[in-house]
N, CA, C and O of each residue as an XYZ file, in Angstrom:
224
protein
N      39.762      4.740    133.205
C      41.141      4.544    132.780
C      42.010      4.221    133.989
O      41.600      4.434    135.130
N      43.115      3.748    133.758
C      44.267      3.371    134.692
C      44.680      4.261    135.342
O      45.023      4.038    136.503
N      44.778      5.621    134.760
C      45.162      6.977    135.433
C      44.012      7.367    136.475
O      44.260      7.612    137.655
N      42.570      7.405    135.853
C      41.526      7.965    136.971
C      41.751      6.709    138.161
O      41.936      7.124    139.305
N      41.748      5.873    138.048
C      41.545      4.650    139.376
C      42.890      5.070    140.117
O      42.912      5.435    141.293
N      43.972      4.979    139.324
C      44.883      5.777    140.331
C      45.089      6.976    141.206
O      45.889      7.227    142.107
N      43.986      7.712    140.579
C      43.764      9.136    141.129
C      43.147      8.853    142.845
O      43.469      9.224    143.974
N      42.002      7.901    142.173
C      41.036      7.650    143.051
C      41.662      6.470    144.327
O      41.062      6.807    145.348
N      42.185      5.793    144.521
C      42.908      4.471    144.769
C      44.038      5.859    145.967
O      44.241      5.656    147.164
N      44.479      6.916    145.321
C      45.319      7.823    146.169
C      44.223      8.361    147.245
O      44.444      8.218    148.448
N      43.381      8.802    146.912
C      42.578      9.150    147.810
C      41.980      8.339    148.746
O      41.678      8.677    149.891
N      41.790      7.098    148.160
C      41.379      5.948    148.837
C      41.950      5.983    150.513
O      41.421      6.194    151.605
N      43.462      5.616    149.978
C      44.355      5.373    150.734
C      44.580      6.831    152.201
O      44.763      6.725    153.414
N      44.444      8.063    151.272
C      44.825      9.198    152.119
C      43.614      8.840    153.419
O      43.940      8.504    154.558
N      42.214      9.000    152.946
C      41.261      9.204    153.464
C      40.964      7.787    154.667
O      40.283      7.719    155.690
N      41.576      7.089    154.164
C      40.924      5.695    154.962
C      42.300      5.221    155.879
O      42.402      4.472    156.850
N      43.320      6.026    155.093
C      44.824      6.105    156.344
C      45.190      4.608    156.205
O      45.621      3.978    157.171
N      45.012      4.061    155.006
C      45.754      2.821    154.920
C      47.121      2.742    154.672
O      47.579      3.028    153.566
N      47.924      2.320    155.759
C      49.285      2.226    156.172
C      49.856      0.543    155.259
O      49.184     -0.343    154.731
N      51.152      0.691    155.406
C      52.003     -0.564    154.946
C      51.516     -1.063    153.910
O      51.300     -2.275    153.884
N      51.203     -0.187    152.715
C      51.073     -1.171    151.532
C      49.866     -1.565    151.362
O      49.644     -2.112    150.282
N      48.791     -1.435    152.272
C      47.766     -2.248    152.228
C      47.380     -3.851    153.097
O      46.376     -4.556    152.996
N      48.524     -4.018    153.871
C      48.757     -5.163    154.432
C      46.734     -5.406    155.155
O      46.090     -4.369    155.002
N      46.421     -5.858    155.410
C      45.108     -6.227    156.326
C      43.996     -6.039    156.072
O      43.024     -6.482    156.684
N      44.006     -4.955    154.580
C      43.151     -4.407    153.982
C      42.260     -5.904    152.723
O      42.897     -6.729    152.068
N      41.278     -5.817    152.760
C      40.316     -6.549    151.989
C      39.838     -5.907    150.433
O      39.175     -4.995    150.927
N      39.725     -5.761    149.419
C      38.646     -5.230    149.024
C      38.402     -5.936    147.588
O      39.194     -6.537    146.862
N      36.674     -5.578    147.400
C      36.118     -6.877    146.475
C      35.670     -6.000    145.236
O      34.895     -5.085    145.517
N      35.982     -6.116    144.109
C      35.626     -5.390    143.374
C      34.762     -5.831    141.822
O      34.424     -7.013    141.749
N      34.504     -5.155    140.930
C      34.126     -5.987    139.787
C      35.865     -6.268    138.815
O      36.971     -5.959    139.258
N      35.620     -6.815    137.679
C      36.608     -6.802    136.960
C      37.430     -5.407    135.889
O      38.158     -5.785    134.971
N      37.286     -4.309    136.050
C      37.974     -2.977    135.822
C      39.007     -3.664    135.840
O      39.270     -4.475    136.727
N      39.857     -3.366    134.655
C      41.063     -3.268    134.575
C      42.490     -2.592    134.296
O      43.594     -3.065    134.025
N      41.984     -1.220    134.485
C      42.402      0.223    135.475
C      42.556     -0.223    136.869
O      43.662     -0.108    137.396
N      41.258     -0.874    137.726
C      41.096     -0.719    139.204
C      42.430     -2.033    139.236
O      43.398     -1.887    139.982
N      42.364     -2.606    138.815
C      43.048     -4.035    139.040
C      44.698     -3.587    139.138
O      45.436     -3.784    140.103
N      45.000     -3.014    138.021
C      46.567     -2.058    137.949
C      46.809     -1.732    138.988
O      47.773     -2.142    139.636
N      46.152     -1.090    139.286
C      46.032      0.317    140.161
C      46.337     -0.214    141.469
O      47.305      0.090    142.167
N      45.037     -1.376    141.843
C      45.665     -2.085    142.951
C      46.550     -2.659    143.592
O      46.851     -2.665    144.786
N      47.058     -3.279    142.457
C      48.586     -3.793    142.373
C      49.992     -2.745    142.481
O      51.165     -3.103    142.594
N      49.525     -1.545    142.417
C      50.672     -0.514    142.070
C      50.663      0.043    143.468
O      51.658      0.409    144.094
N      49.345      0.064    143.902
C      49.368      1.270    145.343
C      49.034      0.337    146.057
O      49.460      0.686    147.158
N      48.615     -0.506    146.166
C      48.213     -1.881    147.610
C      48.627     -3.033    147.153
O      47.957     -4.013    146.827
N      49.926     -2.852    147.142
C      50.242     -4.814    146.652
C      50.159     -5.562    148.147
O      50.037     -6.765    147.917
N      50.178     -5.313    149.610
C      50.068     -6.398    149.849
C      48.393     -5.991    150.612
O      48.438     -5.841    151.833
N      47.538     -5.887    150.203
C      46.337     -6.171    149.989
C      45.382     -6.893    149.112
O      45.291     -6.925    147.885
N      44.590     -7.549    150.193
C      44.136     -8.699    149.267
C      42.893     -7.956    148.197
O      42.353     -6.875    148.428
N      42.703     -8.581    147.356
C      41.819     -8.145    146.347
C      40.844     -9.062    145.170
O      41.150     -9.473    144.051
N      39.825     -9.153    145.793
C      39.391    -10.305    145.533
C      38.140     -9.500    144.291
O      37.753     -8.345    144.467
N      37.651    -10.389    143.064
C      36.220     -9.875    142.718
C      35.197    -10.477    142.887
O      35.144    -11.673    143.170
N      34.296     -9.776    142.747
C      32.661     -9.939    143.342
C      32.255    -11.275    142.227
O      32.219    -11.218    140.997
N      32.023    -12.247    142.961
C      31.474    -13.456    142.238
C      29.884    -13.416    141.112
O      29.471    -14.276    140.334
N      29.387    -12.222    141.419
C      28.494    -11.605    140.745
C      29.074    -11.333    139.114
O      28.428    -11.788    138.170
N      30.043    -10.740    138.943
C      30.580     -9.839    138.215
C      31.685    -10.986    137.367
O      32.225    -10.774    136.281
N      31.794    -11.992    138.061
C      32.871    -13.334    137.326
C      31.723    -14.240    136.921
O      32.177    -15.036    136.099
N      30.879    -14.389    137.062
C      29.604    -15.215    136.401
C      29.398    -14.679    135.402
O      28.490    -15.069    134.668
């Protein structure tokens, strides 16, 4: 759900000490669309790309 990825996405951030939004940060994911929210809510300026595996 949108709520657990947010849970998780907080911790993300605490643990890995990602500063400014996400600015420099990369990350590749499948298509979740909880994780996708989520990303956008807590790392908008991080890029966020999905796994070309997972879009095929």
């Amino acid at each position: 759900t949108t709520e657990t990825w947010k849970w998780f996405i907080g911790l993300l951030i605490k643990d890995l000490d990602i500063n400014d939004q996400g600015a420099g940060w990369v990350f590749i994911s499948d298509q979740q669309k909880g994780l996708i929210n989520s990303m956008r809510d807590y790392l908008p300026r991080a890029q966020h790309m999905m796994c070309a595996r997972h879009i095929y």
